[in-house]
ZAMARGU-4260 file (C-alpha; in steps of 0.2 Angstrom, whole numbers, plus 5000, padded with zeros to 4 digits):
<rodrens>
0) 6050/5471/5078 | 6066/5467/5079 | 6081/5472/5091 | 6093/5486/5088 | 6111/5480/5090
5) 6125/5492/5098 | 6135/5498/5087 | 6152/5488/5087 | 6170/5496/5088 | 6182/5489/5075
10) 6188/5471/5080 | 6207/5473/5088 | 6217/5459/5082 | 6227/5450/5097 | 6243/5447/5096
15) 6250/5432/5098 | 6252/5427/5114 | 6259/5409/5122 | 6244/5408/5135 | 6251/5406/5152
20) 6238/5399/5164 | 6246/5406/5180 | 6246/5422/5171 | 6231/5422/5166 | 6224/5418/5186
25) 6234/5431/5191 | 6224/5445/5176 | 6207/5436/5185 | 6212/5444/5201 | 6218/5461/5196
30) 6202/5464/5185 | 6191/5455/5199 | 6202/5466/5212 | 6199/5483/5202 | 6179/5482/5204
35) 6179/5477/5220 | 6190/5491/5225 | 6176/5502/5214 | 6164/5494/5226 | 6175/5498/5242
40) 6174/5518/5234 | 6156/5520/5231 | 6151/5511/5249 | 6165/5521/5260 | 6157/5540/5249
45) 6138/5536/5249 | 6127/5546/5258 | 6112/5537/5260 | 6113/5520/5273 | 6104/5508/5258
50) 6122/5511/5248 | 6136/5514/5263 | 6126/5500/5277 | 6117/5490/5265 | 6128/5489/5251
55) 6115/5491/5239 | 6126/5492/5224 | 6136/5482/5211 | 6150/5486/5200 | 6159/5476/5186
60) 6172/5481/5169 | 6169/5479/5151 | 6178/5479/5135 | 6178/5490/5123 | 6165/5480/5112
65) 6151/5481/5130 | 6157/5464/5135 | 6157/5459/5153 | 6177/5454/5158 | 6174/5454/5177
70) 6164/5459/5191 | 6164/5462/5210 | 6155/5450/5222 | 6139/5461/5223 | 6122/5457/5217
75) 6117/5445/5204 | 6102/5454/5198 | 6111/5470/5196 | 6128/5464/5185 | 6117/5449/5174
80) 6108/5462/5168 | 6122/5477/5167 | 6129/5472/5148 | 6111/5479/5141 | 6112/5496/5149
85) 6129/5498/5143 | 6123/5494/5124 | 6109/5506/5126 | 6123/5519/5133 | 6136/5515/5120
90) 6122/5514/5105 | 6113/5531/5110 | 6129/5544/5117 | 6146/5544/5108 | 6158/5544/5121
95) 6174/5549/5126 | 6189/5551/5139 | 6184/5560/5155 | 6164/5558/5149 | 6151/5549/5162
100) 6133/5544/5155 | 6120/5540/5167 | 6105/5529/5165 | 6091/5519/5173 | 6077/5515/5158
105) 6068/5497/5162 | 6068/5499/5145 | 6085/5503/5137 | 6094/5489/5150 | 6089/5494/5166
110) 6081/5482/5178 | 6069/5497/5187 | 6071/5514/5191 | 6078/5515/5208 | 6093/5507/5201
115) 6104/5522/5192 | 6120/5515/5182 | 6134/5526/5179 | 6145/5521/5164 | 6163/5529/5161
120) 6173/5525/5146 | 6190/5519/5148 | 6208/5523/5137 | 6223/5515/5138 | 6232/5523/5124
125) 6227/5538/5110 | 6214/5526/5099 | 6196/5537/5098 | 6187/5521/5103 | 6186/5515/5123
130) 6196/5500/5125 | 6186/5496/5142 | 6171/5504/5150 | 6170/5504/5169 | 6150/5505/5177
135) 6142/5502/5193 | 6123/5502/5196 | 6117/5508/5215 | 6097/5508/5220 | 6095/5524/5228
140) 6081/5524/5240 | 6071/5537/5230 | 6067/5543/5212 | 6053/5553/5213 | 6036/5545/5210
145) 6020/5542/5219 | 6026/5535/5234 | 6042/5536/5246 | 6055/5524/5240 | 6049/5523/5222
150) 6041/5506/5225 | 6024/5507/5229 | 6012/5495/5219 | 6005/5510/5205 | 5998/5507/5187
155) 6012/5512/5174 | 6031/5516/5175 | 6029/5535/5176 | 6020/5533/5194 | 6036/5525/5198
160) 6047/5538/5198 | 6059/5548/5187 | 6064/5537/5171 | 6082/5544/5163 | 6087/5538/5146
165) 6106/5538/5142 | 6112/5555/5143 | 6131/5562/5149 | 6129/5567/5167 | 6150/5570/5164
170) 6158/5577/5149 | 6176/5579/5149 | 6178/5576/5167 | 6167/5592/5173 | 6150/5586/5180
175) 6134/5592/5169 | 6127/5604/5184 | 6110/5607/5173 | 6109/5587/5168 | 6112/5581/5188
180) 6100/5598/5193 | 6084/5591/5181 | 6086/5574/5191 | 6087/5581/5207 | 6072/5592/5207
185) 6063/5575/5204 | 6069/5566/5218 | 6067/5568/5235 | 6081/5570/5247 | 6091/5578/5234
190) 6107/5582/5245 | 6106/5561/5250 | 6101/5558/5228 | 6118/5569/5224 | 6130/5561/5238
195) 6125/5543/5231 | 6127/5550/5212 | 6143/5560/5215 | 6148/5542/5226 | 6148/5532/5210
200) 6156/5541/5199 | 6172/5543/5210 | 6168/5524/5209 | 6172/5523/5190 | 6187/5535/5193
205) 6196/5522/5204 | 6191/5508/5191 | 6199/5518/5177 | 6214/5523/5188 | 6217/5501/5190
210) 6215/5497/5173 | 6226/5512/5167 | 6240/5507/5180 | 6238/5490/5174 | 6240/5494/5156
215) 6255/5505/5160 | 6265/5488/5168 | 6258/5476/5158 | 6256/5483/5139 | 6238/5488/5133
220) 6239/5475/5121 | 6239/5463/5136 | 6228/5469/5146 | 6214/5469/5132 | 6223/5450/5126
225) 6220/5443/5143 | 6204/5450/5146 | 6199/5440/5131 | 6207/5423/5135 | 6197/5427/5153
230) 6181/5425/5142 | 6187/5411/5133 | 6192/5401/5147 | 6173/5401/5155 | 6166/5399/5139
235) 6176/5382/5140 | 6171/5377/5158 | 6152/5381/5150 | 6155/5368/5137 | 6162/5355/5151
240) 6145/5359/5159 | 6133/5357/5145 | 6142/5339/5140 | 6140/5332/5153 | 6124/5338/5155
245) 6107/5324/5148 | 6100/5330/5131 | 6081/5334/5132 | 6069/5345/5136 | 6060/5351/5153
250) 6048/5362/5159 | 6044/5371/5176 | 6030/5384/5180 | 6026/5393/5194 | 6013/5407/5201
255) 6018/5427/5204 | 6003/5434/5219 | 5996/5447/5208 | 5978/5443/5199 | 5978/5445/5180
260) 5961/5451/5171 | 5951/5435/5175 | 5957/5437/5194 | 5969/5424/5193 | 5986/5423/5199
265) 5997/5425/5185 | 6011/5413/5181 | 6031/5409/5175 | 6031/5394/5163 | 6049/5390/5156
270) 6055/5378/5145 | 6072/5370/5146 | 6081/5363/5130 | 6098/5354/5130 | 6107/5351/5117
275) 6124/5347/5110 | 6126/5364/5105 | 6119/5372/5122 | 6106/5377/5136 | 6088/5383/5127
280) 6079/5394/5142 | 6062/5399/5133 | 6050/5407/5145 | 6039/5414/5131 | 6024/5402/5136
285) 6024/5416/5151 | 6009/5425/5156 | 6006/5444/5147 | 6012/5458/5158 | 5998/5465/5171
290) 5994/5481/5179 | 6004/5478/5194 | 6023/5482/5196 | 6028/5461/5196 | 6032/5464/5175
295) 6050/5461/5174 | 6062/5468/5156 | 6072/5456/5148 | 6087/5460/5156 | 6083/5455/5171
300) 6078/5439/5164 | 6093/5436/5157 | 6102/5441/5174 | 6093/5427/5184 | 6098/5413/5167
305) 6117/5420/5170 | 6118/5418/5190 | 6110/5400/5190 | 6123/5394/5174 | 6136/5404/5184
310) 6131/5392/5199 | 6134/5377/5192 | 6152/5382/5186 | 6168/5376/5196 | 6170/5387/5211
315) 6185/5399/5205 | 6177/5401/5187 | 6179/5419/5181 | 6163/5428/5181 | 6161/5435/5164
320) 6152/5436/5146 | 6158/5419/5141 | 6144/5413/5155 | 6131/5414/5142 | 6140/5410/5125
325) 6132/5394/5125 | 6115/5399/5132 | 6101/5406/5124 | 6085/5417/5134 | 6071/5418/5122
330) 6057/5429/5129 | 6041/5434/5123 | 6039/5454/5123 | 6023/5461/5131 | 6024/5446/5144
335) 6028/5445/5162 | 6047/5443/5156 | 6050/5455/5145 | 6039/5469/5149 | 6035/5484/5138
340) 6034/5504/5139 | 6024/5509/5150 | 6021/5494/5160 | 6026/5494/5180 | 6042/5484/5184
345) 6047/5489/5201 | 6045/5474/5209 | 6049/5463/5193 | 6067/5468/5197 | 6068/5463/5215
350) 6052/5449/5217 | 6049/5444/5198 | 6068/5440/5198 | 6070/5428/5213 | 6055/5418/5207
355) 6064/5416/5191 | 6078/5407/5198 | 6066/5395/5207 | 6061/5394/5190 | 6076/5388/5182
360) 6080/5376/5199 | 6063/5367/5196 | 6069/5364/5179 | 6085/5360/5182 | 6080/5347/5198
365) 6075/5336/5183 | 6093/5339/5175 | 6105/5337/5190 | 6093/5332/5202 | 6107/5326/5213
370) 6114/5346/5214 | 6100/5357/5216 | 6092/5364/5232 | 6074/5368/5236 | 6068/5383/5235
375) 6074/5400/5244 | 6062/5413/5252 | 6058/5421/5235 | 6056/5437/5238 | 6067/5449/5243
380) 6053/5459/5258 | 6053/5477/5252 | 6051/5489/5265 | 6050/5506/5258 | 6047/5524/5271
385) 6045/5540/5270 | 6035/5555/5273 | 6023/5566/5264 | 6033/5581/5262 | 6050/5573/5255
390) 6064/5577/5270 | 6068/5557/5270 | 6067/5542/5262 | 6071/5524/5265 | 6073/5508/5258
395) 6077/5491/5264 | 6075/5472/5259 | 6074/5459/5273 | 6083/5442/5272 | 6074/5424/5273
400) 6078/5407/5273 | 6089/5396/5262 | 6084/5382/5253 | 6090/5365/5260 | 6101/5355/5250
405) 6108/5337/5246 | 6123/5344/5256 | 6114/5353/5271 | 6101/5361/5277 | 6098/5380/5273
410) 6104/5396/5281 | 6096/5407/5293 | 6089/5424/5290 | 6099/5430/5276 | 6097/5439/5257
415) 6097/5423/5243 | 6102/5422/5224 | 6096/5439/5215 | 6102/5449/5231 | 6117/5449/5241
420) 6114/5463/5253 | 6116/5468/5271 | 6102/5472/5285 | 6102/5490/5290 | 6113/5490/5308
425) 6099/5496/5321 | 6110/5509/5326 | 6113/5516/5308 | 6094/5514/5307 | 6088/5524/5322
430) 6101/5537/5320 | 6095/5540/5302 | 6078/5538/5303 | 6061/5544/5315 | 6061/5525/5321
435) 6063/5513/5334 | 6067/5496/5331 | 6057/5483/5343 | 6062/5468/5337 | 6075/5460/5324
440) 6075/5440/5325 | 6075/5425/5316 | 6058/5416/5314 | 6061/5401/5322 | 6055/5387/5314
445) 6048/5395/5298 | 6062/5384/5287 | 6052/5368/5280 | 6054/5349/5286 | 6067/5337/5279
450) 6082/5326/5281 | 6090/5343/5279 | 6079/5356/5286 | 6075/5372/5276 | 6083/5389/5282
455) 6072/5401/5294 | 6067/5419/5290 | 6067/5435/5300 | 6054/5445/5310 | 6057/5465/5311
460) 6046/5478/5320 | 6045/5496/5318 | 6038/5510/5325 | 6037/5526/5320 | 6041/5541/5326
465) 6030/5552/5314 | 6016/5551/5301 | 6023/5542/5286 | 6021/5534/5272 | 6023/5515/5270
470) 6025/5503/5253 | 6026/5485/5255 | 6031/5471/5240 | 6034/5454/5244 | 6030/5437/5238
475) 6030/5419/5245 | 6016/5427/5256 | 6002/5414/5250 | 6010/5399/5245 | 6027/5394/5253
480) 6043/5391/5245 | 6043/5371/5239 | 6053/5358/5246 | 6064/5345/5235 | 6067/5327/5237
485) 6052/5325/5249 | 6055/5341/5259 | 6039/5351/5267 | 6039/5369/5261 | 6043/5384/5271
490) 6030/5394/5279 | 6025/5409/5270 | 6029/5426/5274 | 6018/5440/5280 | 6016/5457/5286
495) 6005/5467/5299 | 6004/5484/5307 | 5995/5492/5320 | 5988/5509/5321 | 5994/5520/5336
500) 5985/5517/5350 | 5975/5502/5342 | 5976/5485/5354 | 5978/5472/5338 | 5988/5470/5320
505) 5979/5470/5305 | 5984/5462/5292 | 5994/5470/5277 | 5992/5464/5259 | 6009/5457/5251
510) 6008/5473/5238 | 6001/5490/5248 | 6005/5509/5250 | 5997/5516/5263 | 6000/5532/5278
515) 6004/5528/5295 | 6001/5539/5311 | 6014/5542/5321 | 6015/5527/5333 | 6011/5516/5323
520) 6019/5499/5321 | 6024/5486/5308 | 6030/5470/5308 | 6038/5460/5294 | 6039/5439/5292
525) 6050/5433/5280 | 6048/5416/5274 | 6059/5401/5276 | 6067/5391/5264 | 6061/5373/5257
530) 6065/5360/5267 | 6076/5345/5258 | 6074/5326/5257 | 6061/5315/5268 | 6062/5314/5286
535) 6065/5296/5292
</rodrens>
């Protein structure tokens, strides 16, 4: 069947404009600076510690045709994958000045349903089409669903929590009370759900505010030609890339911990073209999508594809649609990559994702074999708590190690590629939250061997104050991240609790949901990176 395409504005023709490149760096900052300031908003007015300690977030601008023009320093996953919810949002709900449409749909662009995009329309002038569109996705640490935290291992997307197609959550600048009351009553923590929503929206506010001061100094005209000529200027450092790059094809596979029909583990396969005209990524020889939540949806496919290309770019590159002009994503749909209604995808977006990257570095390590690290922790350690009767929810992920490198060994303890968040402070954590925190530390030694050692990961231990309920999902904890060059692997990760008033952990399976006692303890191990280059 074949994809629908957004609807596209009218093309505006540019005038001509004598590019100036100092001009031009300085239009890369104040786009750059506009959604980072969003960022600034949205963390400084969220209620819930996953958005105001974590930074759990991400924000970025558009133009008016749904192309990226810049983003803020947030989360990979999150903005690669962005552009397709704001096509579904621009193809479904006509939109206009002062209107704010809410989405999350795995399946109209989202990555899964935890992470809620708000997208606002921007205009500079009287046309009845946007010329830019502000958005910011947060993870909020519930949607409803079976478990606490909306990231429990269940069977189909509906057991995951609330799933929200495009719809105006703000028309003509006056919030939708009925629209933001339907969501509410299927979340818990409602009062937390509304802060964080009412959060991003005064987000997109201060992004319209920049981009309307901008075009009043600067000329709409301008602003949407420099925007452009951003685009066009990484389009050109792509092309630089790709020609110097050898022409061939390459392939990398690797295992997700979750057993297909037959009991197996089920696997990533990609295959890597390079040509003269670009960069083929064809993952369709993937597995078929499972029963478990490690499916992933195309858009996050295509957001891992986008952060490794936008690695290998000159350090000062504008991060922006003109990453992928010369690459193409081909995906299979039903398969582990480009899952389908109704399959599970919570943990596609957070696990599925970072072993997609280690994908596309395997394949690459034939390529430029002289610029690629090992492998990271490969998961992001999803710790999700709650209790039965829905008066709090939390969510966290836990860092690991770094991959070494030809130009170092990795670093300690720490979120890699598809994430970019923070560790919850303990004080934030006890004060909001019926839990102690025992321990926080790196795991000494968990980084594998090399010439250039590979990072080390964390250890965390809970205990809890009251019953709760607990979910679990992390990966790397059977098989640890590979080493390159002759570097060992890092140690996998793991994860063990102990009931209250038992004398011994047991151990906890790498996707579980299960009730804790009050008192009782868990204890997270977070893998190390691969190590790099043999020892001599």
């Amino acid at each position: 069947m074949a994809r629908q395409q957004p609807k596209k504005s009218p093309a505006r023709k540019s005038p001509a404009v004598v590019r100036d490149p100092l001009r031009l760096e300085v239009f890369q900052h104040l786009f750059a600076a506009a959604a980072e300031e969003m960022g600034v908003a949205l963390m400084r007015s969220a209620f819930s510690p996953n958005i105001k300690e974590r930074r759990d977030f991400s924000c970025a601008l558009f133009d008016g045709q749904g192309r990226m023009v810049a983003q803020a320093a947030h989360l990979p996953v999150h903005l690669g994958a962005a552009p397709l919810s704001l096509a579904a949002a621009r193809e479904q709900v006509p939109m206009g000045p002062g209107d704010v449409v809410v989405v999350n749909d795995p399946f109209a662009g989202g990555s899964h349903l935890p992470d809620i995009t708000l997208v606002s329309p921007v205009f500079l002038g009287r046309g009845k089409e946007p010329d830019f569109y502000c958005l910011n996705r947060a993870h909020h640490a519930d949607v409803g669903g079976a478990y606490p935290g909306s990231m429990a291992p269940v069977a189909d997307v509906h057991a995951e929590g609330l799933r929200i197609p495009p719809m105006l959550l703000v028309r003509d600048g006056e919030l939708r009370r009925d629209v933001l009351g339907l969501l509410l009553a299927n979340m818990r923590v409602p009062a937390e759900r509304e802060g964080d929503l009412l959060a991003q929206w005064a987000a997109n506010r201060v992004g319209t505010q920049r981009l309307q001061a901008m075009a009043a100094e600067h000329g709409p005209e301008e602003v949407r030609s420099q925007a452009e000529s951003l685009r066009d200027w990484t389009n050109a450092l792509v092309g630089e890339l790709v020609s110097g790059l050898p022409r061939g094809a390459w392939q990398a596979e690797d295992v997700l911990e979750w057993p297909d029909a037959q009991g197996e583990s089920v696997r990533l396969r990609l295959t890597l073209n390079v040509s003269t005209q670009g960069m083929h990524f064809d993952f369709t020889a993937s597995d078929d999508a499972v029963s478990g939540p490690v499916n992933t949806v195309r858009a996050v496919t295509l957001a891992a594809v986008f952060y490794v290309i936008r690695c290998l770019l000159p350090a000062g590159t504008p991060t922006n649609e003109g990453v992928l002009r010369r690459v193409r994503v081909s995906t299979r749909a039903g398969s582990l990559c480009d899952a389908r209604y109704p399959a599970p995808v919570a943990a596609g977006n957070v696990e599925t994702s970072q072993r997609l990257v280690d994908l596309v570095l395997a394949a690459l390590a034939n390529v430029l074999p002289e610029q690629m690290p090992a492998a990271s922790a490969g998961t992001m350690s999803n710790l999700t708590v709650g209790d039965s009767a829905g008066s709090f929810a939390y969510y966290e992920t836990l860092g690991g190690g770094a991959g070494a490198g030809p130009d170092g060994p990795g670093a300690h303890a720490l979120q890699t590629h598809m994430t970019n968040t923070r560790n919850t402070p303990i004080e934030a954590m006890e004060n909001e939250l019926p839990v102690r925190v025992l321990k926080t530390t790196v795991r000494r030694g968990s980084g594998g061997q090399g010439a250039r050692r590979g990072g080390d990961g964390l250890v965390r231990r809970l205990r809890f104050l009251q019953d709760v309920r607990v979910g679990w999902i992390a990966e790397r904890q059977e098989l640890g991240p590979w080493g390159l060059a002759g570097g060992g692997s890092g140690r996998t990760g793991s994860a063990r609790w102990r009931p209250a008033g038992a004398r011994a952990d047991r151990p906890l399976a790498g996707k579980s949901a299960l009730d804790m006692p009050a008192g009782s303890e868990i204890e997270v191990r977070t893998p190390g990176g691969g190590g790099h280059g043999r020892r001599r």
